[in-house]
C-alpha positions in Angstrom: 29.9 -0.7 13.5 28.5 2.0 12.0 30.5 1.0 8.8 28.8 -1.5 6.5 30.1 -4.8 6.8 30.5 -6.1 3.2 31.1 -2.4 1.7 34.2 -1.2 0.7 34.8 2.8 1.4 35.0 3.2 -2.3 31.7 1.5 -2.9 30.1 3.6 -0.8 31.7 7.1 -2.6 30.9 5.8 -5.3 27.0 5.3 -5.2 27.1 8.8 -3.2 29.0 10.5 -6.3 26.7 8.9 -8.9 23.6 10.1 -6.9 22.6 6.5 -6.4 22.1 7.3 -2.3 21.5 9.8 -0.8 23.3 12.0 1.7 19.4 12.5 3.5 18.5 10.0 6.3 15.6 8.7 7.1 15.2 11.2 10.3 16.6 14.2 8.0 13.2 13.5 5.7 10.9 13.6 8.7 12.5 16.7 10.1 12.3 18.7 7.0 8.5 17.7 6.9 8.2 18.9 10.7 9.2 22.3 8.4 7.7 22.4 5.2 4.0 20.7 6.8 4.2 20.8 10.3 0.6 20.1 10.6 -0.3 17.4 8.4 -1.0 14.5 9.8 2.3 11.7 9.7 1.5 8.8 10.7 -2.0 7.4 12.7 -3.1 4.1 14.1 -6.7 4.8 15.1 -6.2 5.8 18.2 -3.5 8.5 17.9 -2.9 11.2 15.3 0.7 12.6 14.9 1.8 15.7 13.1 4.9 16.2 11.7 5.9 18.7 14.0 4.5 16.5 16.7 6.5 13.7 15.5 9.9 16.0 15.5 9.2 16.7 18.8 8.7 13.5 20.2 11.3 11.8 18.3 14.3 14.4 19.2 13.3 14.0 23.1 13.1 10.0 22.8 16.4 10.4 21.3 17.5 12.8 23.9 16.6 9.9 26.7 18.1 7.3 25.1 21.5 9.3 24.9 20.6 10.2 29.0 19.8 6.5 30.0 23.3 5.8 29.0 23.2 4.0 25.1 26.4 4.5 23.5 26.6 4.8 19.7 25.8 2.1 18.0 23.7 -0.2 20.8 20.9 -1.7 20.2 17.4 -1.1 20.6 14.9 -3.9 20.2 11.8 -2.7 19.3 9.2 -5.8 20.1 5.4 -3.8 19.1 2.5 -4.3 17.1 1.7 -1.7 14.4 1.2 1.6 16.2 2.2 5.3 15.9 5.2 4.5 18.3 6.8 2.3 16.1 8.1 4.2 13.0 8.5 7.2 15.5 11.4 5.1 17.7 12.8 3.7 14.2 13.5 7.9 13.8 14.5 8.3 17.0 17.0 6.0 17.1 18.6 7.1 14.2 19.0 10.5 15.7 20.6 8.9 18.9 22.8 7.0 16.7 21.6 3.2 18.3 20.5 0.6 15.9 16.8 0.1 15.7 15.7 -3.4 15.7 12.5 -4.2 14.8 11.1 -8.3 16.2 8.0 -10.0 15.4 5.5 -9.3 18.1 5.1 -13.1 18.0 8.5 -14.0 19.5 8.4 -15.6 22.9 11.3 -16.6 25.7 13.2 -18.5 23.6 14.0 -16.5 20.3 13.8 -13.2 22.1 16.5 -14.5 24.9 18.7 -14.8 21.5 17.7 -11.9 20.1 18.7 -10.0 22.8 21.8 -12.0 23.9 23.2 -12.3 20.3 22.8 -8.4 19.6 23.8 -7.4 23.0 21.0 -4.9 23.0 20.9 -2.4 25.8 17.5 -1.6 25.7 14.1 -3.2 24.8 10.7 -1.7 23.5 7.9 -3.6 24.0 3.9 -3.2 24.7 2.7 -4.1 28.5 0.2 -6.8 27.0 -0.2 -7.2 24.1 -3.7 -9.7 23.0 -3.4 -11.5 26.2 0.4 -11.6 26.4 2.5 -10.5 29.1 5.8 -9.2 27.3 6.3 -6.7 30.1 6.7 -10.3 31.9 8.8 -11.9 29.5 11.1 -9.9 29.4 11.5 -9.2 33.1 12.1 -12.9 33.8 14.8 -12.1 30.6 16.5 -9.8 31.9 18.1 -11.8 34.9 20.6 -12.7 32.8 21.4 -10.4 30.3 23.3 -8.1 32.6 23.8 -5.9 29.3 19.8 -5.1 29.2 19.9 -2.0 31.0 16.8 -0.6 30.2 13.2 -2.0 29.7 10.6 0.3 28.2 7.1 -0.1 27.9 4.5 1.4 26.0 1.6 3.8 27.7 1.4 6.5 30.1 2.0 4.3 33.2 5.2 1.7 33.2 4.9 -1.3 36.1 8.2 -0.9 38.7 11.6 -2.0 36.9 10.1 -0.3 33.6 10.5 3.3 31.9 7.1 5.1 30.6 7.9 5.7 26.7 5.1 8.5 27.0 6.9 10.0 29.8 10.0 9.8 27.9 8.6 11.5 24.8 6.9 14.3 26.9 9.5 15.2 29.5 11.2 18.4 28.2 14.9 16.3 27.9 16.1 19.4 25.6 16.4 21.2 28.4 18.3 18.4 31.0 20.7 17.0 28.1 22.2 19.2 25.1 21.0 18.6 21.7 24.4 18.8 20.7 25.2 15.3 22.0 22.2 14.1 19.2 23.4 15.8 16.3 27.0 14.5 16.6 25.6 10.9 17.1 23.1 11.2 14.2 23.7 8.8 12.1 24.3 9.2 7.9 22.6 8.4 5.4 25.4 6.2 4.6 25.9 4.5 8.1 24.4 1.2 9.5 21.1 2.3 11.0 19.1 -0.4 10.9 18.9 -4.2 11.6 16.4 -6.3 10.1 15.7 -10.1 12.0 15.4 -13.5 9.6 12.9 -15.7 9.8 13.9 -19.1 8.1 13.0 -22.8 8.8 15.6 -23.9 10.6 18.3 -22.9 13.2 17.8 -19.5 15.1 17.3 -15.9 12.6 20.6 -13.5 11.6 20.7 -10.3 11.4 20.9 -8.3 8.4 22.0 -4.6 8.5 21.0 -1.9 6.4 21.9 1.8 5.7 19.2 4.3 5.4 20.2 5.4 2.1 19.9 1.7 1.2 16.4 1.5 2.3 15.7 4.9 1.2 16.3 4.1 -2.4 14.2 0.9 -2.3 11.5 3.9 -1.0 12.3 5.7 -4.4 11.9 2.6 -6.4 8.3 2.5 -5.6 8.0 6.4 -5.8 9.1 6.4 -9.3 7.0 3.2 -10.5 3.9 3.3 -8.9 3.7 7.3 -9.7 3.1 8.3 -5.5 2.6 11.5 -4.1 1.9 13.8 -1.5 -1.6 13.2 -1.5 -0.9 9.5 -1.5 -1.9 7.7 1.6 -0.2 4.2 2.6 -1.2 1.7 5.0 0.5 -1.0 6.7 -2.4 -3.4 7.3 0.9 -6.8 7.4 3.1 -6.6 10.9 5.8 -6.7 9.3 8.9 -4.7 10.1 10.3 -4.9 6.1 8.9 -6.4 3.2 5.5 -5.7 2.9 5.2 -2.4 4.5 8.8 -0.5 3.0 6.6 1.6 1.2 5.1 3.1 4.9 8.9 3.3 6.1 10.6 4.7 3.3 8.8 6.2 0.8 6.2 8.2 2.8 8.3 10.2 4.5 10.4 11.0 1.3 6.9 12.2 0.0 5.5 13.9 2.8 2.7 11.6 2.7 0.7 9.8 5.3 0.8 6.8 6.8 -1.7 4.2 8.6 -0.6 1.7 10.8 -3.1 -1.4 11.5 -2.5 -3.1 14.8 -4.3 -6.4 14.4 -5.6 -7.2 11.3 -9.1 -8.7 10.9 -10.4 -8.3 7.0 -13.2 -6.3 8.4 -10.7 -3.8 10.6 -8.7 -3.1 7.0 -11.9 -2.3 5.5 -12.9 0.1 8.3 -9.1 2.0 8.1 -8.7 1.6 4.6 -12.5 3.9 4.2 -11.9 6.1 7.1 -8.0 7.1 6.1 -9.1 7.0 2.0 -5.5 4.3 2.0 -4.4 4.6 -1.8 -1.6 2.2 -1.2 -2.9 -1.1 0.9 0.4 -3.0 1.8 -0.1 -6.9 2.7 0.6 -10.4 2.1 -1.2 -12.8 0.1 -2.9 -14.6 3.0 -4.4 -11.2 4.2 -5.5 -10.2 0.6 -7.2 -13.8 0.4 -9.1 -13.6 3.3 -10.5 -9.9 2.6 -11.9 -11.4 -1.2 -13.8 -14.0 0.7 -15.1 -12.2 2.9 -19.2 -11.6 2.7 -19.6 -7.7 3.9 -16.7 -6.5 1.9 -18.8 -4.3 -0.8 -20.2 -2.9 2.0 -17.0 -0.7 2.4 -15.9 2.3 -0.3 -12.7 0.9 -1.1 -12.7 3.2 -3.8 -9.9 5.1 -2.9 -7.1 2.3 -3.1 -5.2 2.6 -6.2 -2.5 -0.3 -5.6 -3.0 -3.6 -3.4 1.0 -4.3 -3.0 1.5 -8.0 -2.0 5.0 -9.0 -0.6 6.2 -11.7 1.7 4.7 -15.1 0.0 3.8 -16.5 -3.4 0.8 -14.3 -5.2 -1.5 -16.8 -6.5 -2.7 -15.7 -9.9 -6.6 -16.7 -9.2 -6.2 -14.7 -5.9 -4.9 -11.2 -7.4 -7.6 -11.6 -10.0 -10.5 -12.0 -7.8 -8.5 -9.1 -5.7 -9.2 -6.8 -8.7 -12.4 -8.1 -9.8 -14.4 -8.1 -6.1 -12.0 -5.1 -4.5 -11.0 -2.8 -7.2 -7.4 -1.0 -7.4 -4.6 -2.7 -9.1 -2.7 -5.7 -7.3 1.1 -5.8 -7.6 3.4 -8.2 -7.0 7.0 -7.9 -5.2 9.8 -10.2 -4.8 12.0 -10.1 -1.7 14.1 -11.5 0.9 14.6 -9.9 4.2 18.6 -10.4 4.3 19.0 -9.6 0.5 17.3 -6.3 -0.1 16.7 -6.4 -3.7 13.9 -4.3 -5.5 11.5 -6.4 -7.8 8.0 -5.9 -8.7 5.5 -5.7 -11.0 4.4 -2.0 -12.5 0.8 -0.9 -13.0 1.3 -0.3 -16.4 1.8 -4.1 -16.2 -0.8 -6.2 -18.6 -2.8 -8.7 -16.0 -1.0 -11.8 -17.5 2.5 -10.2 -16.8 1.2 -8.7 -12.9 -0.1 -11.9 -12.2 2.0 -14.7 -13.3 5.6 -13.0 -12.6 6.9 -11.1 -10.0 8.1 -8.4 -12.4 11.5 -6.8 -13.1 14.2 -5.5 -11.2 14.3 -1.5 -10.3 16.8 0.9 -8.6 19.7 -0.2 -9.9 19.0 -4.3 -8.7 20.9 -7.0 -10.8 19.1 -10.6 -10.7 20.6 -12.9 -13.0 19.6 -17.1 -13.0 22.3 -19.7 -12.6 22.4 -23.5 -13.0 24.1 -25.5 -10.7 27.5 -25.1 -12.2 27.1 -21.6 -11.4 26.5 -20.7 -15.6 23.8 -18.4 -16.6 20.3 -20.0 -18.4 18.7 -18.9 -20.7 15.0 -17.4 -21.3 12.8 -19.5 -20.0 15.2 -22.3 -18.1 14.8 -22.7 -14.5 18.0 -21.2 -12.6 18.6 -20.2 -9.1 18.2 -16.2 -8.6 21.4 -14.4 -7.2 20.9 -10.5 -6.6 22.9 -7.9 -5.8 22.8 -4.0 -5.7 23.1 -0.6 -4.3 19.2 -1.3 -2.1 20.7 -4.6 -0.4 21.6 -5.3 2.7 25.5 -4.8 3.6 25.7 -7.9 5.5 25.0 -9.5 8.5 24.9 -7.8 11.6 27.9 -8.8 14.2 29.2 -12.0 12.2 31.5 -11.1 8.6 32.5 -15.0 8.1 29.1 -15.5 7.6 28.4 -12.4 5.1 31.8 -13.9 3.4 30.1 -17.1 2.8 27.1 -16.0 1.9 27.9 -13.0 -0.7 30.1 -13.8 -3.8 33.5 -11.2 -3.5 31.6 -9.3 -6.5 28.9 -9.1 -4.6 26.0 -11.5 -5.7 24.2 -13.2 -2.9 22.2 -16.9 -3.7 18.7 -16.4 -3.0 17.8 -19.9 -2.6 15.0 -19.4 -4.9 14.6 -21.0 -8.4 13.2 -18.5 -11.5 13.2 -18.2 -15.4 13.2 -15.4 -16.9 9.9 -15.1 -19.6 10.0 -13.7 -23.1 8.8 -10.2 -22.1 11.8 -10.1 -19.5 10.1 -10.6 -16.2 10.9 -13.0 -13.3 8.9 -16.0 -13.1 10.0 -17.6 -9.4 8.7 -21.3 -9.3 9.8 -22.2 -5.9 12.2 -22.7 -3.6 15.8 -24.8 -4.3 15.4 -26.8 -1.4 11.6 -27.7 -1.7 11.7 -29.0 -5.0 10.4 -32.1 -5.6 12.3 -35.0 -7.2 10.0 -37.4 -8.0 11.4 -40.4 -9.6 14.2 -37.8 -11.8 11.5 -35.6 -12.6 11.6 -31.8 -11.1 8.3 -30.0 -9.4 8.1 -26.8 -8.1 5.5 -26.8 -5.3 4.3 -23.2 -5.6 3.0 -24.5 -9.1 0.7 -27.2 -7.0 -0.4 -24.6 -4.5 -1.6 -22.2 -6.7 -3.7 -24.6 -8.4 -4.7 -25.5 -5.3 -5.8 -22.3 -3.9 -8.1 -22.0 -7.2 -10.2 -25.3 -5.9 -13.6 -23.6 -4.3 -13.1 -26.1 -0.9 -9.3 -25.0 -0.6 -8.3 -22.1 1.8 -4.7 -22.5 2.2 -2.6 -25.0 1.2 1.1 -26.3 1.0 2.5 -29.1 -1.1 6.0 -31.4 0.0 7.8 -34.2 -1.1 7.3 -37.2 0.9 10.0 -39.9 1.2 9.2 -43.0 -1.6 11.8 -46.1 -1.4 11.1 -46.3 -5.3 10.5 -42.9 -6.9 12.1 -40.9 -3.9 9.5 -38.6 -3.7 6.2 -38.4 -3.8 3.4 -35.5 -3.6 1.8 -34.7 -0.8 -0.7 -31.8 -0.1 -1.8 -30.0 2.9 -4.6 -28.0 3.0 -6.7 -25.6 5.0 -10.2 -26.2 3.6 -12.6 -23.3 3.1 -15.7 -24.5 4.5 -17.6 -27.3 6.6 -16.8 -30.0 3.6 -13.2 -30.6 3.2 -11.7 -31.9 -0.1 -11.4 -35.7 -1.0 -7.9 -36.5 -3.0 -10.4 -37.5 -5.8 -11.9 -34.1 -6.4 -8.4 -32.7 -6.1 -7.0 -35.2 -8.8 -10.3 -34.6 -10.6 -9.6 -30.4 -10.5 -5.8 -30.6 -11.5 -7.2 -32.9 -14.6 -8.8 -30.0 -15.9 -6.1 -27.4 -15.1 -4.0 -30.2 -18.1 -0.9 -30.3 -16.2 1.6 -33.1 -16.4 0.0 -36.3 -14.1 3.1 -36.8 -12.5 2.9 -33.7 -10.4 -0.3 -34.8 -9.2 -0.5 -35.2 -5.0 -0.5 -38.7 -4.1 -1.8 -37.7 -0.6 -3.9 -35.8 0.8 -3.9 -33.9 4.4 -6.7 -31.6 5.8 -5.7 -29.9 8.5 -7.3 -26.7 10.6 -4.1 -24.7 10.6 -0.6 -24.5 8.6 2.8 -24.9 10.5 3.9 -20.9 10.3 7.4 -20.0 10.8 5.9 -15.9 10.5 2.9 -14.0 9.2 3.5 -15.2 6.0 5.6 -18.8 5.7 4.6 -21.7 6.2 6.9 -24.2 8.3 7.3 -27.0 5.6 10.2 -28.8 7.4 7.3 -29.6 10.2 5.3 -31.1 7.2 7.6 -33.1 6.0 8.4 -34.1 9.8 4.7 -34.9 10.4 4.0 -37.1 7.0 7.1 -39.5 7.8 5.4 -39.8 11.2 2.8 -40.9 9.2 4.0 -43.0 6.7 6.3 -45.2 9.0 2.9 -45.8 11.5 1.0 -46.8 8.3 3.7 -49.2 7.4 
């Protein structure tokens, strides 16, 4: 397995011979920091501090017991935590093991995790005792009765609950000296080697798995290295969940740099402020929605926030109001990134970006990514005409994990893979994404993109968060409707909404023709919103008004 599934042998000497990858791994970085600064601090969460040399330490003896509880090469680990010092130290101590790391959203319950762990065949799990009131000790103990292949459950914390295995006892007991070392540097995986798996969240159906070399992800690390200008003395915080996306600048470029990293567990606006002042964060990595609810919040100036240089924002549309304000009321520099869990690609925005370009597009592709834009015979557009984005590149993933028919469907055999997305390029050469193929509204033969609607949306004073869908018309097709999360007490009428999008002079017919207020969005993760339970919920509503 340890093979990438979509790469040919050639491909893979090839970006090693061009200097493209590189022959370090993602534990080979953290090592040689263990021996150039073993006393810096790595990584911290608040509550723990870890050196580099502390971190060699405990990774090589987590590796040493995963070898000793009986994990071939290549199993899998699932890795179900919040953000916490544990959890880029097991992604490292896998990789020294040689088992694939897999990283879940702490928000996964019976259901998807009895896939996850079914489909992967994983032999052991990682997860906290309780976690915010939830038992996933519990979970996966009722789990495990039948996944026979589930040897191993570890938990979090000095003290593990019977059928369990203390992860601090693991990382404390002296293993170098019960189990050779040997046995972890032949398994070690390569730079070059599948090392890590990567879940997919989508709106439909159950999530696949997309593999990834470290040298992949380690060049995606470099990409923001080389752009954003970070160093040493950088410091970059994770303050999004997520196990990709937002926070591959924590994973893969601070350990290149030697810099450190700070992990949020739960975020409240309030708890970033309090991390981003104590650890001086020069690099805040987030999603929109966390961003927005930091700008609205009334203490915020009473932090020194002075020290973030860059506020990257990954994982959902960037509203151009919101990075704005971002700037204006927060300071630092807000960047824009374009990605796609089981695609890989690097895009984003640069600092040396004017405002108009780091607000309105998503920037250009770096480290060696191809996008190009396609109409639906599959021919390129032009600047400025609407295509569907395919990418491809030496960053990307290699395929899906345990299932080639579908990596053969979905990748192209010269190796472009259909996003789903639909772009134009604008006259400076940056990516301009308007919206997703399949949400487009067709309203009476005319086209709307409904990330256009939303952010327009998100700019009216009573609006918090809001999502826009076709609803089902026997004349025109579709129609416009909007759902929104208002902002205070008063929610919205349609009328001031009609009366807001006047002013904004867009086209009337991509107007909503309904309105929705709702407390809560449908969320298929931290950062999507669930749009096929939208559309679901207004044809509810439309056939009882009928």
């Amino acid at each position: 397995m340890a093979s990438p599934t979509r790469l040919a042998e050639e491909n893979i000497r090839d970006y090693l011979s061009r200097g493209i990858w590189q022959t370090m791994s993602l534990s080979d970085y953290w090592d040689r920091n263990a021996s150039r600064i073993p006393q810096a601090i790595a990584v911290t969460d608040g509550k723990r501090n870890i050196s580099w040399a502390e971190a060699k330490v405990w990774t090589d003896r987590v590796a040493l017991a995963l070898i000793h509880l009986g994990l071939d090469r290549d199993d899998v680990v699932v890795l179900q935590l919040p953000n916490s010092v544990e959890l880029p130290l097991l992604r490292v101590a896998c990789e020294k093991a040689g088992a694939l790391s897999l990283p879940v959203p702490r928000t996964l319950r019976q259901s998807e995790m009895r896939y996850c762990l079914r489909y992967t065949e994983a032999k052991a799990v990682v997860v906290p005792r309780r976690y915010r009131d939830f038992d996933h000790f519990g979970m996966v103990r009722e789990l495990q009765t039948d996944l026979p292949h589930l040897r191993s459950l570890v938990v979090v914390g000095e003290e593990a609950p019977l059928g369990a295995l203390s992860l601090d006892e693991m990382a404390s007991d002296p293993w170098e000296k019960k189990v050779s070392p040997l046995l972890s540097r032949e398994r070690r995986y390569k730079a070059s080697e599948v090392s890590l798996i990567n879940a997919t969240t989508g709106s439909t159906g159950l999530p696949k798995f997309s593999e990834y070399t470290a040298a992949a992800r380690l060049l995606y690390g470099r990409g923001y290295i080389d752009v954003f200008g970070l160093g040493d003395t950088d410091v970059l915080a994770a303050l999004s969940p997520a196990a990709a996306g937002p926070n591959i600048p924590v994973y893969f470029a601070a350990p290149q740099l030697g810099a450190k990293t700070a992990l949020l567990s739960y975020f409240e606006a309030e708890a970033a402020f309090e991390l981003i002042q104590r650890e001086k964060v020069t690099l805040a990595c987030l999603v929109p929605a966390q961003l927005a609810l930091m700008v609205a919040h009334p203490h915020a100036r009473r932090y020194d926030l002075s020290s973030v240089r860059f506020w990257l924002s990954v994982g959902a549309p960037l509203p151009s109001n919101l990075a704005r304000e971002a700037e204006e009321k927060l300071g630092g520099i807000v960047l824009n990134c374009y990605g796609a869990v089981d695609w890989g690609g690097v895009v984003f925005t640069s600092p040396f970006d004017p405002p108009e370009v780091r607000y309105f597009t998503v920037g250009r592709p770096h480290a060696g990514t191809e996008v190009r834009l396609v109409n639906e015979a599959g021919n390129p557009v032009g600047v400025g005409e609407i295509g569907e984005m395919q990418g491809r590149g030496p960053a990307c993933s290699s395929g899906y994990y345990k299932d080639s028919e579908a990596t053969s469907r979905a990748w192209t055999r010269d190796g472009w893979l259909p996003l789903g997305d639909l772009a134009q390029w604008n006259s400076g050469g940056n990516l301009v994404v308007v919206g997703r193929k399949h949400d487009l509204i067709i309203r009476g033969g005319q086209n709307i993109a409904p990330s256009e609607i939303e952010n327009y949306l998100l700019a009216h004073p009573k609006v918090k968060q809001a999502a826009v869908i076709g609803m089902p018309d026997p004349v025109y097709g579709e129609r416009v409707c909007a759902y929104v999360v208002p902002r205070g007490d008063e929610p919205p009428i349609l009328e001031e909404i009609l009366s807001f999008l006047r002013s904004k002079k867009i086209a009337p017919y991509k107007f909503p023709e309904r309105l929705e207020v709702t407390d809560s969005l449908p969320m298929i993760s931290d950062t999507k919103v669930n749009k096929r339970i939208l559309v679901e919920d207004i044809t509810v509503k439309l056939t009882q008004d009928v």
